[in-house]
C-alpha positions as CSV (number, residue, x, y, z in Angstrom):
1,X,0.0,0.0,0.0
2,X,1.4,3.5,-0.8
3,X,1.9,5.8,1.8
4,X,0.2,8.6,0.0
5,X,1.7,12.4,0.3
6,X,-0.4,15.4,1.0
7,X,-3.8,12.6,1.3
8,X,-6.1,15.9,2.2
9,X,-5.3,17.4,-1.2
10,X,-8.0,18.4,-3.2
11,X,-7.4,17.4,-6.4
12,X,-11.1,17.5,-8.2
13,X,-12.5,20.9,-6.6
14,X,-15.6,20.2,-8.1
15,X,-16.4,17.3,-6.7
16,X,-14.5,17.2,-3.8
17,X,-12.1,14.5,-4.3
18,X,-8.8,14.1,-2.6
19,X,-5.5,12.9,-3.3
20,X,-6.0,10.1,-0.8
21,X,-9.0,9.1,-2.8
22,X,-7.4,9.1,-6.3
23,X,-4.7,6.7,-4.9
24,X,-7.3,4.6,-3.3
25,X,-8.9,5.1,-7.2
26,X,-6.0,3.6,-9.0
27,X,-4.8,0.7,-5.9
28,X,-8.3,-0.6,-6.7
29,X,-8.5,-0.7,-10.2
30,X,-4.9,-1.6,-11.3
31,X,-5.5,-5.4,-11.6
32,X,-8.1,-4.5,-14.0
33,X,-6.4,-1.5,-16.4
34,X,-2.8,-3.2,-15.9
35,X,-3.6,-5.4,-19.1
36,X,-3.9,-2.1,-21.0
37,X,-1.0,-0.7,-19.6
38,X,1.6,-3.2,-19.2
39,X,4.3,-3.7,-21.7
40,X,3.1,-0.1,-23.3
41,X,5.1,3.3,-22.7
42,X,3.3,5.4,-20.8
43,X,2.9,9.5,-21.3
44,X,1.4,10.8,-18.1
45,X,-0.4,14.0,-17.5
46,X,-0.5,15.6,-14.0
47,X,-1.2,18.0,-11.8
48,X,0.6,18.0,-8.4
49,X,-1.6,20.2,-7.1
50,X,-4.8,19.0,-8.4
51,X,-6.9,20.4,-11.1
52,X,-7.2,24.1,-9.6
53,X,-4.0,24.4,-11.2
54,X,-2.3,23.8,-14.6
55,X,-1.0,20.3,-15.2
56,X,1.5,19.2,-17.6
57,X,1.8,16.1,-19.6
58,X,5.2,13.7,-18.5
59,X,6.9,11.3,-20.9
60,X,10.2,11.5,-19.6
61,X,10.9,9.2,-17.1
62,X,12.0,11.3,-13.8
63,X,15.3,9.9,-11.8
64,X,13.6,9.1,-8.6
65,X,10.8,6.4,-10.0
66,X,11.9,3.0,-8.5
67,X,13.8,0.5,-10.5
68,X,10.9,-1.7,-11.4
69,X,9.3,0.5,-13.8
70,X,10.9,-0.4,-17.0
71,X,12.8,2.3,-18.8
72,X,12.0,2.7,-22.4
73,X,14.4,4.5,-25.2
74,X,12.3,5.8,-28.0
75,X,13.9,7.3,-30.8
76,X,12.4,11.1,-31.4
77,X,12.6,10.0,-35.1
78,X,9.9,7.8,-34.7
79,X,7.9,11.2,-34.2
80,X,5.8,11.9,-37.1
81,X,7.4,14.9,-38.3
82,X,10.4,17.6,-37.1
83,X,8.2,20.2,-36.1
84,X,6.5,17.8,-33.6
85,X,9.6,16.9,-32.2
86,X,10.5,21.1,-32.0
87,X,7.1,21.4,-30.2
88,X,7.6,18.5,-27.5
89,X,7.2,20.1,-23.7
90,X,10.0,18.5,-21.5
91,X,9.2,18.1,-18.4
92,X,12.4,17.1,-16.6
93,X,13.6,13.9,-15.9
94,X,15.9,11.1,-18.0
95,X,16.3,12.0,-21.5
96,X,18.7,12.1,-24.5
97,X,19.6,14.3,-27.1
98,X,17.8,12.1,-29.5
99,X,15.7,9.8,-27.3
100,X,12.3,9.7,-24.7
101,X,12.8,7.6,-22.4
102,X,9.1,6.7,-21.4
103,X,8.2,4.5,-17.8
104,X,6.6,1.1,-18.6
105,X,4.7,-0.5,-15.6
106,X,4.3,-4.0,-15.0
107,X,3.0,-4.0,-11.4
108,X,-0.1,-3.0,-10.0
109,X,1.3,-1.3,-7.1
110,X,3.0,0.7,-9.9
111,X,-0.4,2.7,-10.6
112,X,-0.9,4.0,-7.1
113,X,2.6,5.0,-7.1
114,X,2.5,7.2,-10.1
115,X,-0.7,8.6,-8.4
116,X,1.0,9.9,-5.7
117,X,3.0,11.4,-8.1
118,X,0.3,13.7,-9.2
119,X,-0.9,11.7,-12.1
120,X,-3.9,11.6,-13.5
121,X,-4.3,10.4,-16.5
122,X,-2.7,7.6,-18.1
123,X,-1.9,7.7,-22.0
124,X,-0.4,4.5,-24.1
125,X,0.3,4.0,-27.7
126,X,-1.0,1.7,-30.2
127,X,1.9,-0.7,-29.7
128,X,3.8,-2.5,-27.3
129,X,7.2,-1.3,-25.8
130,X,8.7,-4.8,-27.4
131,X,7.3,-3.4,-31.1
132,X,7.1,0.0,-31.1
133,X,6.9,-0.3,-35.1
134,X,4.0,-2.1,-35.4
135,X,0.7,-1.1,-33.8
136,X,-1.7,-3.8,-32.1
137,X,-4.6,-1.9,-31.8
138,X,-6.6,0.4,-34.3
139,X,-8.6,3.3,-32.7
140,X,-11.5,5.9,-34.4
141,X,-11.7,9.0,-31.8
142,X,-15.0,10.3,-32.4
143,X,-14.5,13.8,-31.4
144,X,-18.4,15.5,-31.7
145,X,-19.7,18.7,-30.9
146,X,-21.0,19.5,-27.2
147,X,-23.3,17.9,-26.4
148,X,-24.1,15.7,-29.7
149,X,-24.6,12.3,-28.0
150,X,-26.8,11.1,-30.4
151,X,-24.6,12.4,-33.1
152,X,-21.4,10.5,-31.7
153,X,-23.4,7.1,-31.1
154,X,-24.5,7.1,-34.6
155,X,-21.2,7.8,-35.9
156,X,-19.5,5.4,-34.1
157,X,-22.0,2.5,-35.6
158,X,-20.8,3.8,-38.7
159,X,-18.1,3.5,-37.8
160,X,-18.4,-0.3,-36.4
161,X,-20.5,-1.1,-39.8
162,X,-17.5,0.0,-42.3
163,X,-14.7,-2.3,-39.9
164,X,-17.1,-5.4,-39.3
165,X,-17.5,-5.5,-43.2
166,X,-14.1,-5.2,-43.9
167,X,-13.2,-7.9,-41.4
168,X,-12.4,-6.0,-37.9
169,X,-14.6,-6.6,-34.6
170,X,-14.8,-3.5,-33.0
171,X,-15.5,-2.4,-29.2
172,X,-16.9,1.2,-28.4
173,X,-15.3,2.9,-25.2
174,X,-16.7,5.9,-23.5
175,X,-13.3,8.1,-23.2
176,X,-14.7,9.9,-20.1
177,X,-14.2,13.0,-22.2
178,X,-16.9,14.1,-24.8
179,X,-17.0,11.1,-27.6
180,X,-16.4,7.6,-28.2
181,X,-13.4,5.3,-29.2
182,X,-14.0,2.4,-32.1
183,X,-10.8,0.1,-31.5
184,X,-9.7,-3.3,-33.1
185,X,-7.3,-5.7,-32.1
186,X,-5.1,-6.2,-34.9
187,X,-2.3,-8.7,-34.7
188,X,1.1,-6.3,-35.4
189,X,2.1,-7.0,-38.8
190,X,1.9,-4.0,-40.1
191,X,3.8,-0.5,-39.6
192,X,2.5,2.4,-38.1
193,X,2.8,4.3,-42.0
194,X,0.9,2.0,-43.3
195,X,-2.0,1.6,-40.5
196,X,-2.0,5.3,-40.6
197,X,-2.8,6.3,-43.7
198,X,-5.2,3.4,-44.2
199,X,-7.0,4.9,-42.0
200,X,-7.4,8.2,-43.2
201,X,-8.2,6.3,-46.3
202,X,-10.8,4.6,-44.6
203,X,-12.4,8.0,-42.5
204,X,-12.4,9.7,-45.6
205,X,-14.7,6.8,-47.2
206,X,-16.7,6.8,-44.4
207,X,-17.2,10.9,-43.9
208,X,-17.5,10.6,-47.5
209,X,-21.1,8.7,-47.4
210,X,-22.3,10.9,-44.5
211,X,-20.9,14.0,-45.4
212,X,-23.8,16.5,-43.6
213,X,-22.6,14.4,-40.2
214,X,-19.0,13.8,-40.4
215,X,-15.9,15.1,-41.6
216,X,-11.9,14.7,-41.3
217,X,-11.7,18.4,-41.0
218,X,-8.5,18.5,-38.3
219,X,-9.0,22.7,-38.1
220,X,-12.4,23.2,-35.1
221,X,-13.2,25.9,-37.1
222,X,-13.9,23.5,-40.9
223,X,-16.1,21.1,-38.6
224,X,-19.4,22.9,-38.1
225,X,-21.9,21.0,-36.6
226,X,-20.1,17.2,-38.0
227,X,-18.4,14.7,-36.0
228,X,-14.4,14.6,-36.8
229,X,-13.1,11.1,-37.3
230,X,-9.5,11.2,-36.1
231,X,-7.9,8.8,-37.3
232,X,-4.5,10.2,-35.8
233,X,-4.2,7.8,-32.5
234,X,-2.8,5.4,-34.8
235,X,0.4,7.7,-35.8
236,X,3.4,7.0,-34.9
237,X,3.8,8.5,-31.4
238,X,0.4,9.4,-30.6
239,X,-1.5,8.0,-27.9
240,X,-4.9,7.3,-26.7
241,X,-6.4,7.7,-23.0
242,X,-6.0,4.2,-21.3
243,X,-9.1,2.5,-20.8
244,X,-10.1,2.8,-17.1
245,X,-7.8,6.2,-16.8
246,X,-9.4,8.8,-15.0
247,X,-9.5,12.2,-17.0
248,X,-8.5,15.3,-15.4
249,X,-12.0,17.1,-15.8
250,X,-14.1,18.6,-13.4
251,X,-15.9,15.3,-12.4
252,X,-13.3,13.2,-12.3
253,X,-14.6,10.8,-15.0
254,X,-13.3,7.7,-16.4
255,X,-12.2,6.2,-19.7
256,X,-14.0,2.5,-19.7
257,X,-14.5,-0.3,-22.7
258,X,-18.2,-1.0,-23.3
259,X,-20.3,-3.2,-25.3
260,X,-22.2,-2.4,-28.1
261,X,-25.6,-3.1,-26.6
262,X,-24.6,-0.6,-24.2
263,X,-23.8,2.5,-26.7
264,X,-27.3,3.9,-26.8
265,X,-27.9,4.5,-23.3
266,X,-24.3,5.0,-22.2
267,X,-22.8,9.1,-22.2
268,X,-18.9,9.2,-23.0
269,X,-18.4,10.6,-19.4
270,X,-21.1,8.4,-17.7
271,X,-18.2,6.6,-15.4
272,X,-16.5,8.7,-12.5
273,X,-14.1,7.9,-9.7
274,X,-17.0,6.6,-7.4
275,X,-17.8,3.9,-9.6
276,X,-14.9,1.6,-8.7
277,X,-17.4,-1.4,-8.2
278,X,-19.2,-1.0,-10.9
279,X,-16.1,-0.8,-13.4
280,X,-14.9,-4.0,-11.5
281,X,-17.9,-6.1,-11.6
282,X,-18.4,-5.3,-15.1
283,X,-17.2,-7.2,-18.0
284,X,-13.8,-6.1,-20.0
285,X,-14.8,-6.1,-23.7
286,X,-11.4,-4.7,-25.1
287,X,-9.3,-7.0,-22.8
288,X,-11.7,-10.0,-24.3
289,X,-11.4,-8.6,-28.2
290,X,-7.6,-8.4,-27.4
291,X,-7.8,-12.2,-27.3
292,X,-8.3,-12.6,-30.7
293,X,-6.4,-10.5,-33.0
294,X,-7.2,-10.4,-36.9
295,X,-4.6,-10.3,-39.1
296,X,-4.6,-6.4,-40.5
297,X,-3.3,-7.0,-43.9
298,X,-6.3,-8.1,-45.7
299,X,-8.4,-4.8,-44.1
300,X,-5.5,-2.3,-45.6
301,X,-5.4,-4.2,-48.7
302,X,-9.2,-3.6,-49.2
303,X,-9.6,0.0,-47.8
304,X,-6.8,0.3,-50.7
305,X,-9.1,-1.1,-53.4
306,X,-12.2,0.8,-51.9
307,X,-10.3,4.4,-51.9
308,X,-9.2,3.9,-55.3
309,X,-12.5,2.7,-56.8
310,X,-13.7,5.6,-54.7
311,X,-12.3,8.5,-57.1
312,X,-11.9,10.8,-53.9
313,X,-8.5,12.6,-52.7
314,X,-6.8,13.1,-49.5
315,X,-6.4,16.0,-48.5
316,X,-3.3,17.2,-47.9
317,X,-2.5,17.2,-43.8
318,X,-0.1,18.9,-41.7
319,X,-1.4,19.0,-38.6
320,X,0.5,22.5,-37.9
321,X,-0.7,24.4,-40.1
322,X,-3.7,23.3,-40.0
């Protein structure tokens, strides 16, 4: 058991919550979110003094962490572009000229630990620490107006439609934020380039034949009233909120994989800290999808055949001047 720092702290003003119970948060769901974690490098964001103040995201691992979290050395060139690299915050810690050297946990008392650190939010890629090249997972963030609920659900069956055909089982997760997550468990045979513009190739299809309620629009502004597929979380760096992360908003809501039967009557922040037993009495969808891969090659080689038949373009997409 951690001997948590500062335990009066108030770290979600809104609602109350304390450091003490953040800890208590994480010690009791780690067995659970350490499949989703484990093995993966972790970026971190967090706020040492709790949401009334500005946090900061971590990658870097800091000196002091103990020796069982795994050190990982990640190339910056495995960034998707220079100016990314130019715009990284550091934030202290180990580090090279040319490398991040992200924490990897493999414990559960490892999550309680990092709590006490201030985190909280944990953020993973779509690949494992022993493959960084080739992604595992494929993830759709539906990113929706306020309050479009209905919009999001709908675009996320779309969503589910266009990868069941194509031969991906999908799970929807509520991302304790505004929208939903469509992932796949993919078996990692192919490289992050490819996976990634496959699906933009495949958003764009799929905006395409719903044009009035979707769009790959990256600037806020080009969206209107649409839901943005973002296909980005499966770029080379990026990362997606870990399911059964808390997410620094004012409720102190959490990330958690659903079913499908659950999507219509399930918000993207309906789970919060409080809900500990719920979350743990509930069944894991992504951790059972993860148990049966598909082989990705066949989906990119049809999405190919679909885009080209399909007569659109991409367009072209920098996502800093954008």
């Amino acid at each position: 058991m951690v001997e948590v720092s500062n335990p009066q702290r108030v770290v979600f003003p809104d609602v109350g919550k304390t450091k003490a119970e953040v800890v208590a948060y994480y010690e009791g769901i780690a067995a659970r979110a350490l499949p989703h974690l484990a093995g993966r490098p972790l970026s971190i964001r967090r706020y040492p003094k709790g949401l009334a103040e500005a946090g900061f995201f971590q990658k870097n691992v800091p000196a002091h962490y103990p020796a069982s979290i795994q050190r990982l050395s990640v190339p910056r060139s495995h960034a998707a572009t220079q100016k990314h690299r130019q715009k990284r915050q550091q934030t202290g810690g180990s580090q090279t000229a040319d490398a991040t050297i992200y924490p990897v946990v493999s414990q559960p008392d490892h999550l309680p630990y990092l709590a006490n650190q201030g985190a909280i939010e944990l953020h993973v890629p779509t690949s494992r620490a022993s493959d960084m090249a080739r992604p595992d997972r494929l993830v759709i963030d539906l990113d929706p107006p306020a309050g479009a609920h209905e919009l999001v659900r709908q675009a996320a069956q779309w969503i589910r439609v266009a990868l069941e055909e194509l031969g991906l089982p999908t799970v929807p997760m509520a991302t304790g934020s505004k929208g939903f997550h469509v992932v796949a468990a993919i078996e990692p045979d192919v490289s992050y380039d490819q996976l990634w513009d496959v699906t933009q190739k495949l958003a764009t299809l799929v905006a395409a034949a719903h044009p009035e309620h979707l769009t790959t629009a990256y600037r806020v502004a080009a969206r209107g009233e649409r839901v943005f597929l973002d296909w980005l979380r499966n770029a080379p760096n990026a990362t997606v909120v870990a399911p059964y992360s808390l997410r620094a908003r004012p409720r102190a809501s959490v990330a958690a994989p659903l079913s499908w039967e659950e999507l219509p009557t399930t918000a993207p922040d309906a789970f919060g800290i409080d809900d500990l037993p719920r979350l743990l009495e509930r069944p894991d969808t992504l951790a059972e999808l993860a148990q049966r891969p598909v082989a990705p090659l066949p989906f990119v080689q049809q999405v190919e055949r679909a885009f080209d038949a399909s007569g659109l373009v991409l367009e072209p997409f920098d996502r800093f001047r954008s």
